[in-house]
Each structure stands twice: as structure tokens, then as C-alpha cells.
C-alpha positions, 0 to 999 in steps of 0.5 A: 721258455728260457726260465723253463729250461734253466728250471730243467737243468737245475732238477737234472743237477741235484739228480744227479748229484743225489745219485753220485752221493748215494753211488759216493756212500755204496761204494763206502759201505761196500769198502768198509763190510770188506775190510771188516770180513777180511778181518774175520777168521777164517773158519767164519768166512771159508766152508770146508768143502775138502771131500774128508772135511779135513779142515773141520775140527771135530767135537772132540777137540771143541771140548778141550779147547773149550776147556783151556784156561790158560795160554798156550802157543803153537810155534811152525818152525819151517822155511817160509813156503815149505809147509803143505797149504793143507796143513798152514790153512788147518792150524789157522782154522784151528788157532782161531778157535780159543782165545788161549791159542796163539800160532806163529811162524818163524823160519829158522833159515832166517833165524836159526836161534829158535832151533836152540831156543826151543830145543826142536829141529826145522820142519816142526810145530812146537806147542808150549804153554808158558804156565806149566812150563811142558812143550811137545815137538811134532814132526810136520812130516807126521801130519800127512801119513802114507800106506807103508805097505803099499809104499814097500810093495810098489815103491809108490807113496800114497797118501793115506790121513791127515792127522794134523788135528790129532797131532795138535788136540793131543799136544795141546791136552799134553802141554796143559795137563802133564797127563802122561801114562806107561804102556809096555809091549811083551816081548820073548814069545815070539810077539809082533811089534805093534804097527805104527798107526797103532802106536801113534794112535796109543801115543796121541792118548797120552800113552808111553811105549816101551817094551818088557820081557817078563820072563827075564825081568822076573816082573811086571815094572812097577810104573806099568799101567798097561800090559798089551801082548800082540800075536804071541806064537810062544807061550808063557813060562809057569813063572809069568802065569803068577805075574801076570794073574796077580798084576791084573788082581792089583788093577794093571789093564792086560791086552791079549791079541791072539796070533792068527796062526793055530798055536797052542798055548796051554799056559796062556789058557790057563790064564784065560780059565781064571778069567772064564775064557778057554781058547779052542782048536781052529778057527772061526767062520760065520755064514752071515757077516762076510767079506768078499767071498771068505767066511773067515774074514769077518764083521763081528757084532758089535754090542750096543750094552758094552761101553768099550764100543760106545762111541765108535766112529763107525759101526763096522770092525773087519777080523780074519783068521779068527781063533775059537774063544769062548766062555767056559762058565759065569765070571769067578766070583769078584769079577764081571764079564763083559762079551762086546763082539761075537759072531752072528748065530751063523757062527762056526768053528771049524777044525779038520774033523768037524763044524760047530755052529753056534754064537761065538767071542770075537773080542771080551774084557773081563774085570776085577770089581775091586782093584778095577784091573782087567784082562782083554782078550781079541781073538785075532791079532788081526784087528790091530794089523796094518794089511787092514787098518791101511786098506779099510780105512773107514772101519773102526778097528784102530779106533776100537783098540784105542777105547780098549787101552783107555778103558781101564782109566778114567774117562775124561776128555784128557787123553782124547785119541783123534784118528787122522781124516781119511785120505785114501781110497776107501774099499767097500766093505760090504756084508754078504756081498754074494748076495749083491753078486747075485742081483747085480750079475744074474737078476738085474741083466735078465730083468732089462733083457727080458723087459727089452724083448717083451718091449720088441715082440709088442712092437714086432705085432702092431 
């Protein structure tokens, strides 16, 4: 009996000495897949959850970092604990994405040699590339932006993208590749500036901003590679007729966004006649593609045959106070036409005397076959103003301006424009919504009343 229970005992013993071992090599194991996950980066072990997905890095910015072949560095010169977490946790994500890409923070409180080092201010994020020797500076503050308009209006700041990632894509495309090209803005014709949404998207594609009195300088610079002229209320000298018409006959890229008020700009349409474009009195309507209760704010249609609209972030542009372009014959010989946004067929001019129905132009480039030059015309400055591009963040105006200005050069994946991630209120932006008016306020209330009183009258009688 006694021999039975010491057999007993001893079972229970390695039993349990099975199970500590076993518990001993768990425990083990659980240790080391934590160690090893948390050296993971983050992008392998944290999903973005954020409502704009602002910490996914797009395709756009995979391919050229993808493409990197020699290292380069992205340096946050800011306090230690300063810098927005939504920014920190984005430039770790994307650092992880290469094996090119080094970041690193230092804080100038602490060493404030880096300020001289780099020739940079606190608050910044210096990307540098030891290899080409180039290094561009961005300003912290630039990578969350807020609605001006609102902000003047009301005093209150009010977040409107996160453009970290297209702030770095375009450093880093920057610093590798020098690629650097010269927009000028005509002045002297009572133009309007363009905004700064407009120009921070025309910088991140690797455009230089000055601006160019033609009239005055008696040309067009030499070094300019595109020419944008937003809103003239003026219009053009004799002189600048021949400059601008021999410019674009020499391959220089033109941008013409007429003002929304009724100018008349007979100069200006002397230029449009030796492309096959005449601007009309009035403005245009259109009956089917609306917003709100306005048929003058509209969707234009966009073409899918165009390669200027290929690749829009979304299908929907907003323009109002439209003026009345059209094409007056076929391309003149050695150009080629290319008509991308219209009207619907329920498109309409519409002056003080009458009303013609009838499809019209909204946006067309016309090009030179030889030298490559163009002359863009939009026929509203409206695409590009900041009363739109602020409030109707998820429409595709800035980003369509964009491909316009890169339209002209070649098309590779230097120069790549990133939009911020949105994150604002987004305004609906729906077609015809009288149509919605009408089912939501009348059809859908008759509809429950009628079917509760049917439901009441049945019960009424049994």
C-alpha cells in the first residue's frame, strides 16, 4: 500500500515538472515573438485606422522611393516633444519604407549648432542627400494646413490637409534629382495672384514661382517654361499679342484662366482666334449638371479620351460664373485640339437678350505638333479659387490645374504633385440635387403618411 502511494506521488512529481517545463518554454517563446515584433517597423505592425488614411503613403510616392539608389536623410530639427504626433508617427512609417531613407531628430535647444550646420531654422525637416550634395528645408508648420478663408472670416483655425507626405515625396524627388522648372505669373492686367494651395501644389511638382510683366519687360524671360495668366480684368497690349503667339510657336506652355467677371478682351480673343477659340458674351448654365439650386456653378464633363484628365484623384471638378468659350473651326494646320471638359447637352449661354442651348467648352489645350508648345484655356478662373478648393476638398480641382501645368513636359515619376489627405468637413457635392429635393422633402413623407394611414384604417375595421 505504501509502495503504491510513493509510485503515486513520484507520477505526480514529473507531471508537474512536465508542465513547469513546458509553462518555463511558453513563457519563452512569447518573450522572444515580442522582442522580435517590437523590432518590426511600424508599418508592418500598426494599421491605419485614421478616417483620411493619413498615415498610408501612397503609390505615387512607393514608386519613387522604390526608385532611390543612393541615400538620403530626413533630419526634424524641433524641440524634443514639440512636433504634432500625427506628423512624428507619418515620417517613421515612411522612413521605414527604403533602405535609402535614414530619419533622425535632433533638438536645437540642446544643440544648436545643427541651425548653423544646416543652414535651417528650429521647427524644420531638412532632407539631404550626401551624394548630389542638394538639400531642401520644410517648414513643420506647412505640413498640417488650415482654411484661410474661414480663419479671416471668423477668427477661428480650422484644420483643412495633412500634407506631410506631399511635403517629403517632392523633397526627396528634389534632393536626388535637381529637377527644378520656372513658372511665371503675368502681372500688369489687373490678374489675380494665385492662391496658396495653387502655388504649394505647383512647388511640390518642382515648379519656381516668379512673376513677369510682359508688357514692361518687352518679353517673355527666356528661362520661362510656363507662362499661367489667372483672371486678367485687362487686356493685352498689340505688343504682347506677337510675344505671346510666337512663345508658344517656340514650345513655352500658356495657362489662361479667364476672370469670372463679363470683360471684354478683344486682344485676348485675337490670340484665342489663331488657336480656333472665340470667347462669347455671358455666361454659361447647364440644366443637367448643377450644384445646389445655381445652374451657373457647375460639373463639368470630363473626357476620358483626354490624357490631361487621366488619373484624377476623383471624377468631379466644380466651376461657376463659367464664361462662353467655344470652338470657332478645326485646329489651324500643325496644331491639335484637345477639348477635355464641356457642358452637358443641357448646356446654355446666356446673356441679357437670349438663351442658346448647345454643348459648350469649359477647359481645352491646344498644341503646337512641332515644337510641343500649347495654350490651355479654362473658362473660369473659378477652377483654381480658394472659395472652392478650401470648402470642396474632395473634388479634383487643384489636382486637374496640376496635371495641366505638367502637361507640357515629360511625364515621369520626377515632379510628382501629392495633394494633402483631407481633413476638413467634406460639402456634399451632389448633381441635380433638386431632384433629391424632391424625393427627400415631398415623395418620401407622403409615402410613410400614406402607408401609416392605410396600416390605421385596416386596424380601424377589424
Amino acid at each position: 500500500m505504501d509502495e503504491k502511494k510513493f509510485d503515486l506521488k513520484a507520477h505526480h512529481s514529473k507531471q508537474g515538472t512536465y508542465k513547469g517545463i513546458i509553462l518555463a518554454v511558453v513563457v519563452a517563446i512569447v518573450l522572444i515573438l515580442n522582442m522580435f515584433l517590437g523590432q518590426l517597423p511600424t508599418n508592418l505592425t500598426e494599421y491605419d485606422m485614421s478616417e483620411s488614411r493619413i498615415y498610408t503613403v501612397t503609390d505615387q510616392s512607393v514608386k519613387i522611393l522604390d526608385a532611390l539608389d543612393t541615400q538620403v536623410k530626413i533630419l526634424v530639427v524641433a524641440e524634443d516633444g514639440s512636433v504634432d504626433e500625427r506628423i512624428e508617427k507619418f515620417l517613421t512609417r515612411y522612413a521605414a519604407l527604403s533602405d535609402y531613407l535614414t530619419l533622425e531628430h535632433i533638438d536645437p535647444v540642446k544643440y544648436p549648432s545643427v541651425l548653423d550646420t544646416y543652414k535651417t531654422e528650429e521647427n524644420t525637416v531638412v532632407v539631404s542627400c550626401a551624394k548630389t550634395g542638394n538639400q531642401q528645408i520644410i517648414n513643420i508648420a506647412d505640413m498640417i494646413t488650415y482654411n484661410d478663408l474661414l480663419y479671416k472670416a471668423t477668427g477661428v483655425k480650422t484644420e483643412l490637409g495633412f500634407d506631410c507626405e506631399g511635403l517629403v515625396t517632392s523633397a526627396v524627388d528634389f534632393v536626388v534629382s535637381s529637377s527644378m522648372r520656372h513658372c511665371y505669373q503675368m502681372t500688369g492686367h489687373g490678374e489675380t495672384e494665385l492662391s496658396n494651395t495653387i502655388e504649394a501644389a505647383l512647388k511640390k511638382t518642382h515648379f519656381n514661382m516668379e512673376t513677369v510683366n510682359v508688357l514692361s519687360e518687352h518679353s517673355i524671360p527666356e528661362d520661362c517654361e510656363l507662362l499661367v495668366c489667372n483672371a486678367p480684368t485687362g487686356d493685352l497690349a498689340i505688343d504682347e499679342i506677337d510675344l505671346i503667339e510666337k512663345y508658344i510657336a517656340d514650345g513655352g506652355q500658356v495657362i489662361l484662366l479667364f476672370a469670372e467677371e463679363d470683360s471684354k478682351l478683344p486682344n485676348w480673343n485675337s490670340v484665342l482666334g489663331s488657336f480656333g477659340l472665340i470667347l462669347g458674351d455671358g455666361y454659361i448654365a447647364d440644366m443637367s449638371n448643377y450644384y445646389g439650386s445655381s445652374y451657373y456653378r457647375i460639373f463639368p464633363e470630363i473626357s476620358s479620351a483626354s490624357a490631361l484628365t487621366k488619373g484624377l484623384e476623383s471624377n468631379s471638378l466644380l466651376m461657376e460664373n463659367v464664361r462662353v468659350l467655344e470652338l470657332t473651326e478645326e485646329a489651324p494646320e500643325g496644331y491639335s485640339t484637345d477639348t477635355f471638359l464641356t457642358t452637358s447637352g443641357y448646356g446654355y449661354a446666356v446673356t441679357e437678350e437670349k438663351q442658346e442651348q448647345g454643348i459648350y467648352v469649359l477647359g481645352c489645350r491646344v498644341s503646337n505638333d512641332k515644337s510641343g508648345g500649347s495654350l490651355t484655356v479654362y473658362a473660369s478662373s473659378s477652377l483654381i479659387s480658394e472659395s472652392i478648393t478650401s470648402s470642396f476638398t474632395s473634388l479634383s480641382n487643384v489636382d486637374m490645374f496640376v496635371k495641366t501645368a505638367k502637361a507640357g513636359f515629360n511625364n515621369d515619376t520626377a515632379n510628382s504633385s501629392i495633394p494633402a489627405k483631407n481633413l476638413a468637413v467634406s460639402y456634399n457635392s451632389v448633381k441635380n440635387p433638386m431632384i433629391w429635393n424632391v424625393i427627400l422633402i415631398f415623395i418620401l413623407p407622403a409615402i410613410v403618411l400614406i402607408s401609416g394611414f392605410v396600416t390605421w384604417l385596416r386596424r380601424r375595421n377589424l
